[in-house]
N, C-alpha and C positions, 0 to 999 in steps of 0.2 A: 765397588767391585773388589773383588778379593783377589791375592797374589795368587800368580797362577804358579803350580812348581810343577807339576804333571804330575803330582797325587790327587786329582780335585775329582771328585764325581758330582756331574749335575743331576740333579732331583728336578723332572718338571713334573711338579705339583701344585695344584690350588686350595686343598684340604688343609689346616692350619695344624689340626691334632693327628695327621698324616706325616708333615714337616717333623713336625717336634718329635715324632716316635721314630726315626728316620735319622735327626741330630742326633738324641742319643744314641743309637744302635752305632755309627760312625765314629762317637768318641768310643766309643767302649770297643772298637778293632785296635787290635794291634795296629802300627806305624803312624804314619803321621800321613794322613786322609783328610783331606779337608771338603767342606759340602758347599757346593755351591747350590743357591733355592732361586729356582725362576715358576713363577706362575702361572704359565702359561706357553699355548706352543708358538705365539710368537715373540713371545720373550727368549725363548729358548734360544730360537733361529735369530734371533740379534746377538744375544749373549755370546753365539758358538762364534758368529760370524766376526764379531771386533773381537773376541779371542785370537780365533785363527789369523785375523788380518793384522795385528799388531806383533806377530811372531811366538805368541803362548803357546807352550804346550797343548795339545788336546787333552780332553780329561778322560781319566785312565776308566771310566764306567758313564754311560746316563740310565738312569733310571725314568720311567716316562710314562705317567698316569695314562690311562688310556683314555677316559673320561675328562675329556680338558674344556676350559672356554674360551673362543675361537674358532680351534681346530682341534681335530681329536687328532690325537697321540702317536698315530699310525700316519697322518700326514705327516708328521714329523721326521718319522721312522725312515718314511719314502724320501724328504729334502735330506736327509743325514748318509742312506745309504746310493744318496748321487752325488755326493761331496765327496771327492778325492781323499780332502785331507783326515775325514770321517770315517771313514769305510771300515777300518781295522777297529775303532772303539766296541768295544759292548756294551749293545745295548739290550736292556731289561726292561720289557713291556709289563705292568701289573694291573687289574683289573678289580672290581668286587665282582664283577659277575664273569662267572669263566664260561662264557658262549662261545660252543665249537668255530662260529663262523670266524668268529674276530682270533682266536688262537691260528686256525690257520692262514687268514690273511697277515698277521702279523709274522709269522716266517714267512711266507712267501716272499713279503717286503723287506726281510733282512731283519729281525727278530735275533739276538742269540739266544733269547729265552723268553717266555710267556707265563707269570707267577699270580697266584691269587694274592690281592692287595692284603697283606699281613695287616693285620689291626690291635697289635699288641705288640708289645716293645719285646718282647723274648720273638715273637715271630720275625719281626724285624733285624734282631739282633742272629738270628737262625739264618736269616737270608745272604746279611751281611758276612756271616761264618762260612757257608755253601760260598759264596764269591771269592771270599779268600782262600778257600780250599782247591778251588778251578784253577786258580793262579790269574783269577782276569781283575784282581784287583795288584799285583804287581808288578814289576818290573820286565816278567816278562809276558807279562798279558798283552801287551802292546805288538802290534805288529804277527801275531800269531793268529793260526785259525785258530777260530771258536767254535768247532763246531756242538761242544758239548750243549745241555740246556739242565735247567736246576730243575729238580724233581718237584718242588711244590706248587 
């Protein structure tokens, strides 16, 4: 498990060539962002939860396939946006297929954004730029609305 500082964004993702275009786009941000990779939405929900309950920082972004196995991605969305200690994070739902119904359940459920899954490391590294540009990968992204959402 990696050192949590309150720079970490989790990735739940099961795509391997997903992952890897995703590590890069992270080293290639300005500051010091580290990625934490869980496979799955109930990896996730253990991950956050012995985070949160050994005293860790929350991480400063999740990012969260929508297309998961287990549980799809928006179940997640709904246990993160009933967690107190969760509430303020942003999170960023991504999809390949951008079907109206699932964008709009995904805000409904507390969504800060809804992005077509980038499949190239400039799209990736583009996302990663829009997030930095919002300030929800900062210092003061934390604890702030969100109400913006990224254009892609």
């Amino acid at each position: 498990m990696l050192m949590q500082t309150g720079d970490t964004i989790l990735l739940v993702e099961d795509e391997e060539s997903s992952i890897l275009l995703v590590q890069q786009a992270v080293v290639a941000c300005s500051g010091n962002l580290h990625l934490a990779v869980v496979p799955d939405s109930v990896a996730a929900l253990d991950w956050l939860s012995a985070e949160t309950s050994h005293g860790h920082p929350v991480p400063r972004l999740i990012l969260i396939d929508l297309k998961l196995p287990k549980l799809i991605g928006l179940a997640v969305l709904r246990t993160l946006r009933m967690d107190r200690r969760l509430q303020q994070v942003p999170v960023v739902v991504f999809s390949q297929s951008h079907e109206p119904p699932d964008v709009v359940l995904a805000y409904q459920i507390g969504a800060n954004s809804f992005v077509q899954k980038p499949g190239t490391l400039a799209e990736f590294s583009q996302l990663m730029g829009e997030l930095l540009a919002l300030g929800w990968l900062g210092e003061a992204g934390l604890g702030k609305p969100l109400s913006q959402s990224l254009s892609t």
